[in-house]
N, C-alpha and C positions, 0 to 999 in steps of 0.2 A: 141768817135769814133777816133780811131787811123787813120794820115793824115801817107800813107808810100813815101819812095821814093826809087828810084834804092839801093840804098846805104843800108836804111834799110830794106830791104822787105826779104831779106832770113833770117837775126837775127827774124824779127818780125813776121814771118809768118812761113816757113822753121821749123824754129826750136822753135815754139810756144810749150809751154805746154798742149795748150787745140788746139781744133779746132779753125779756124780763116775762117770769112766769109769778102772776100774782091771784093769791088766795085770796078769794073774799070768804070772810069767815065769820062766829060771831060764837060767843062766849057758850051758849045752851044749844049748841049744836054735836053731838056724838059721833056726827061722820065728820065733822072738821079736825077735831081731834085726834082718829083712827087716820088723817090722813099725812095730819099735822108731819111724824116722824117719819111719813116715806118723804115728805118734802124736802127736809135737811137732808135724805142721804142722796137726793138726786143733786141737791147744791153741792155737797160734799163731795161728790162724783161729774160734775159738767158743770161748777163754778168759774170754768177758764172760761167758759162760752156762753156760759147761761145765768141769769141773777135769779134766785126766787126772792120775791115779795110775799107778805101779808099784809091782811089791812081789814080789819074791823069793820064789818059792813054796818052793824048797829051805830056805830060811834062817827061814820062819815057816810049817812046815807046818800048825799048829793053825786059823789062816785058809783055809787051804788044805783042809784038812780039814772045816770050819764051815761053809763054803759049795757042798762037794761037788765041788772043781775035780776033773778025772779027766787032764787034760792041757794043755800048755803050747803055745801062748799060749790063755788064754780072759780074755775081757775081759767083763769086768759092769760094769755101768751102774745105779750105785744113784742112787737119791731117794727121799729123806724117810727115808733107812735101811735101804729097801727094794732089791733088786734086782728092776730092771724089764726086764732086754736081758741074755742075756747070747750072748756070740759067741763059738763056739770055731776056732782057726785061725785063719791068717792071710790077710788077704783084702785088695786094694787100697784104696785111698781110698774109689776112688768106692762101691764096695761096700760098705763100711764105713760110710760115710756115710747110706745106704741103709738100711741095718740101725739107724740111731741115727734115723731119720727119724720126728721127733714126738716124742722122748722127750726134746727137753733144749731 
């Protein structure tokens, strides 16, 4: 799983080859963590097609800010730059899964 920061996140996401699913998340959060290891097995499992990101919303508020996050976990799903999905809370696999269905 790709760790972003201010610095990278328009090279690594922005202007990704594939779709890019990235966690805004933040260290004193208990559902970020609970969602943390379905993230790696959805990478592990649709990394030919799909990139998942994180990215510390305390530590780069300005993205956090940019894109309107209001709480921790929400996960967006860009392509071509764009955000196309995005999900706030934490939710299992399969529902997750669900939620990303068609978009990557």
């Amino acid at each position: 799983m790709i760790t972003l920061t201010t610095e990278s996140f328009d090279e690594r996401v922005l202007r990704a080859g594939k779709p890019v699913l990235v966690e805004f998340w933040a260290d004193w959060c208990p559902p970020c963590k609970m969602v943390a290891p379905i993230l790696e097995q959805i990478e592990a499992e649709h990394g030919d097609r799909l990139t998942v990101a994180k990215l510390n919303g305390d530590d780069h508020p300005e993205i956090v800010a940019r894109y309107g996050v209001m709480g921790f976990p929400t996960l967006n799903l860009y392509r071509d730059g764009e955000v196309v999905r995005q999900i706030v809370g934490a939710k299992s696999k399969r529902l997750l899964l669900a939620d990303l269905q068609g978009h990557f």
